[in-house]
C-alpha positions as CSV (number, residue, x, y, z in Angstrom):
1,X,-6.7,4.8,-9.0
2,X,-9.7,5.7,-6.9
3,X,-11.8,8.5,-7.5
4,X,-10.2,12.4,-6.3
5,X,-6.5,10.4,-6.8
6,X,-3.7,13.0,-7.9
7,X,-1.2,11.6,-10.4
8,X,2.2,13.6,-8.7
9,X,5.7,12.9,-9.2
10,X,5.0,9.7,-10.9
11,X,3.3,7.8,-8.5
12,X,-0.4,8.7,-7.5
13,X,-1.8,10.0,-4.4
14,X,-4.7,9.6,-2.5
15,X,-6.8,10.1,0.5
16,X,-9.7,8.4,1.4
17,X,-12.8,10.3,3.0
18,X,-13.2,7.5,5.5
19,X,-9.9,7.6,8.0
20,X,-10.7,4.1,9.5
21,X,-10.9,0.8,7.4
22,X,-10.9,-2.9,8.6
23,X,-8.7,-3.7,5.7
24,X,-6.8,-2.4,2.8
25,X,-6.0,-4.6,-0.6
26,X,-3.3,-3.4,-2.8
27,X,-2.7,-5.0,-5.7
28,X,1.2,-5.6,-6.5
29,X,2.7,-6.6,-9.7
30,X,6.2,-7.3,-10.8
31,X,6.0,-4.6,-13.8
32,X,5.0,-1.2,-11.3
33,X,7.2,0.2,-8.1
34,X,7.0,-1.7,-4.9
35,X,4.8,-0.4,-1.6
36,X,6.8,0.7,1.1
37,X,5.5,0.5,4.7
38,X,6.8,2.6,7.3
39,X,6.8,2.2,10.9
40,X,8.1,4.4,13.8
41,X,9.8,6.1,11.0
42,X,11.7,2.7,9.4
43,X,10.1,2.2,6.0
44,X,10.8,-1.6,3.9
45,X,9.2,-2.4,0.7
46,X,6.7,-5.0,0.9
47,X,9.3,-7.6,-0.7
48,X,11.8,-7.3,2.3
49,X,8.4,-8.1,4.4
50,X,7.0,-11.0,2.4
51,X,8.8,-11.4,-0.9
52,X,8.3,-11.1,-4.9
53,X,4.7,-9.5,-5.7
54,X,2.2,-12.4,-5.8
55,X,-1.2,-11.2,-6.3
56,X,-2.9,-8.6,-4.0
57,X,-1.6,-8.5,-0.4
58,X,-4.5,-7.3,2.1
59,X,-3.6,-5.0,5.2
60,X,-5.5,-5.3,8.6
61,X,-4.9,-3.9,11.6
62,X,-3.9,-6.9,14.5
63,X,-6.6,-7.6,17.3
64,X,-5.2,-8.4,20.6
């Protein structure tokens, strides 16, 4: 975990000083607890979205 990261009820938390990135990696692995991305309040782990963890998935925001 990153630097000022809280370990609390199991999982750890965190919030990065900078509010904007152009992309986020997060590294997933078949032996820790799923992500979960939530959208106009409808939250799916990452393996309904794209399957068994594989590696690091990176998260950008779309351009249109």
């Amino acid at each position: 975990p990153p630097a000022g990261a809280i370990l609390q009820d199991g999982a750890w938390r965190y919030r990065p000083e900078i509010r904007w990135h152009r992309e986020i990696r997060l590294a997933r692995s078949e032996f820790g607890t799923d992500y979960r991305l939530c959208v106009d309040g409808r939250c799916r782990t990452f393996a309904e979205l794209i399957g068994p963890p594989a590696g690091a998935v990176t998260l950008a925001p779309c351009l249109r």
